[in-house]
Backbone bond lengths (Angstrom), bond angles and torsions (degrees), N, CA, C in turn:
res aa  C-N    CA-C-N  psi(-1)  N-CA   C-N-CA  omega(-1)  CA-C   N-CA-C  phi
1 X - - - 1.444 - - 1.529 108.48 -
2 X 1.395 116.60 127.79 1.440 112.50 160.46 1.561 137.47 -99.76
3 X 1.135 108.22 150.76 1.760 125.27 -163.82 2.002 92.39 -46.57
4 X 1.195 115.25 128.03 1.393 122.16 176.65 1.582 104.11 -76.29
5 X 1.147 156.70 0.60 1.106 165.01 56.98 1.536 137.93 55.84
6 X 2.072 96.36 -93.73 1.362 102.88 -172.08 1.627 91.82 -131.59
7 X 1.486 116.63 -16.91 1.803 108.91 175.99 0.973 106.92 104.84
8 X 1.528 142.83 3.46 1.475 141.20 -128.06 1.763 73.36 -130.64
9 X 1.421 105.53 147.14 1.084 117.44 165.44 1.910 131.24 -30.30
10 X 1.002 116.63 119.95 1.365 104.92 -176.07 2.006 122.89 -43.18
11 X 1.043 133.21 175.29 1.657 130.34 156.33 1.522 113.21 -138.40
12 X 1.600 116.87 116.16 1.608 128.38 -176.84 1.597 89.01 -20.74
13 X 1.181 117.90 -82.43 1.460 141.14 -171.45 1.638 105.46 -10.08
14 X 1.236 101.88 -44.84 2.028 110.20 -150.07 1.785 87.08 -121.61
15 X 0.859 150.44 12.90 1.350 138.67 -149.45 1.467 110.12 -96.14
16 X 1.395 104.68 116.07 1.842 141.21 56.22 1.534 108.25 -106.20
17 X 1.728 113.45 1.54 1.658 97.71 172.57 1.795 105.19 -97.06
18 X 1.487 88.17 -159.09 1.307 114.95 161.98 1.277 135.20 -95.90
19 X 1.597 105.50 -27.35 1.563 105.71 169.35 1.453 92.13 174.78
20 X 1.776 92.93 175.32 1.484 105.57 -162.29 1.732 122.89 -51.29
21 X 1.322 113.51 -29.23 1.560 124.74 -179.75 1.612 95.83 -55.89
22 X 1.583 119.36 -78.23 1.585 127.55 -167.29 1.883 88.38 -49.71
23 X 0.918 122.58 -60.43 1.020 99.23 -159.04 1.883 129.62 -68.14
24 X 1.812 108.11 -1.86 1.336 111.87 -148.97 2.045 74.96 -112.03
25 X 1.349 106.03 -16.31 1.723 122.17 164.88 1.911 102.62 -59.02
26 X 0.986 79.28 -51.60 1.719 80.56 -154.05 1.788 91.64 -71.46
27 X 1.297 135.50 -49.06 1.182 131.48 173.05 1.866 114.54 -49.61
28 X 1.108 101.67 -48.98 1.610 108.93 168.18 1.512 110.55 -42.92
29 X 1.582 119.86 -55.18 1.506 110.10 178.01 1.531 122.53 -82.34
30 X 1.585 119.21 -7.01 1.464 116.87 143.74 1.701 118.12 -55.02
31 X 1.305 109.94 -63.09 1.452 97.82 177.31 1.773 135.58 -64.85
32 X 1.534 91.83 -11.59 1.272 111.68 170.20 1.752 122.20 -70.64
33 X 1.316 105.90 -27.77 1.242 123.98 -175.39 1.549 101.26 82.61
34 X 0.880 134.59 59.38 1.698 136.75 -179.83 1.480 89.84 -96.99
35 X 1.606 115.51 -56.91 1.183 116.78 -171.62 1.517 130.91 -84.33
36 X 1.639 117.73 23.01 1.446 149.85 178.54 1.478 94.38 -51.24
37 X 1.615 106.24 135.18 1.021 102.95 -168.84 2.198 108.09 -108.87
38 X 0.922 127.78 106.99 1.714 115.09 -148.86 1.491 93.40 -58.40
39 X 1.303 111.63 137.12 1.461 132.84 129.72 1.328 130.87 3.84
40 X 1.058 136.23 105.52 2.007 116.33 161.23 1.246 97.27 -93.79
41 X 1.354 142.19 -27.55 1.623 137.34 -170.33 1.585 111.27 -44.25
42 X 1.102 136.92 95.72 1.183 155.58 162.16 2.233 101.99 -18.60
43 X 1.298 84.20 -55.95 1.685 90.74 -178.78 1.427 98.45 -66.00
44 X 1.211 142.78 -45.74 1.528 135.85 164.74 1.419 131.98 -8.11
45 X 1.361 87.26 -57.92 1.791 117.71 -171.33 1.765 87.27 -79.47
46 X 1.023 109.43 -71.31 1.703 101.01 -168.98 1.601 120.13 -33.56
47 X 1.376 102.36 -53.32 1.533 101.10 166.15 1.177 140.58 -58.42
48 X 1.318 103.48 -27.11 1.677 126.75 160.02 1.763 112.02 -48.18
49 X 1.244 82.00 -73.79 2.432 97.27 170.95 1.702 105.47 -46.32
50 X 1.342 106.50 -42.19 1.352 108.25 -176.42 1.844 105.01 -71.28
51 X 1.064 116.15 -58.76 1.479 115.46 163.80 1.277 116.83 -12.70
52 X 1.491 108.77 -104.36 1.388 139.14 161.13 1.969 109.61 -2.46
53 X 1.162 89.52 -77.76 1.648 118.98 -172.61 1.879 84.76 -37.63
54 X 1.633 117.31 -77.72 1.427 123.03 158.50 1.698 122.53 -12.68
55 X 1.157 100.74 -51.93 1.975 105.46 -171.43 1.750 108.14 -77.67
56 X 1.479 103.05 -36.15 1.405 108.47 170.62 1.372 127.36 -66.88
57 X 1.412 108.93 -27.37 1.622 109.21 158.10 1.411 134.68 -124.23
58 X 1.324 90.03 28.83 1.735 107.26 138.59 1.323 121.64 -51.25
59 X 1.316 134.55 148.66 1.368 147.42 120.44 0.965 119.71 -22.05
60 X 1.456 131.55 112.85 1.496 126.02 -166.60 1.858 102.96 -95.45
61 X 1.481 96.76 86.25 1.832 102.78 171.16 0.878 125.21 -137.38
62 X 1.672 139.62 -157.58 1.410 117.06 -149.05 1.923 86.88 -112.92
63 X 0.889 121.60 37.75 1.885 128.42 152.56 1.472 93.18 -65.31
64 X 1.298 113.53 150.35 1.618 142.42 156.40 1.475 106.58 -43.10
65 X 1.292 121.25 149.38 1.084 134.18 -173.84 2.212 99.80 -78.97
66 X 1.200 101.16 138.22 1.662 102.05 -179.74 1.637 95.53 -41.84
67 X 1.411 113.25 177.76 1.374 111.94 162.35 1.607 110.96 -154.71
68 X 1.164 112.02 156.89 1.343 119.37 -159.15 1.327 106.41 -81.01
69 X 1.608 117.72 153.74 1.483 110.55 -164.77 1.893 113.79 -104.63
């Protein structure tokens, strides 16, 4: 089996990787949301437009970016 990662042989230790890096990688793009899974909820998307629509007529200053609910 190879590391989903880098391809490199798997390690018992780390498995489905090869070792602690690919694997502390692959957790990084879970928390990253790389691996976000999209929505079908129709109301989803609306809040999204509604978001957005919000950030664009903001005041562009050093406040936090809006955030999604």
């Amino acid at each position: 089996m190879a590391c989903p990662i880098c391809e490199k042989d798997t390690n018992p230790d780390y498995r489905p990787f090869c070792s602690k890096r690919c694997a502390d990688l692959d957790l990084a793009k879970w928390l990253g949301g790389a691996y976000a899974v999209p929505s079908q909820n129709p109301d989803d998307y609306d809040e999204l437009l509604d978001a957005m629509e919000r950030a664009a007529a903001a005041p562009d200053d050093d406040e936090d970016p809006p955030r999604l609910s």
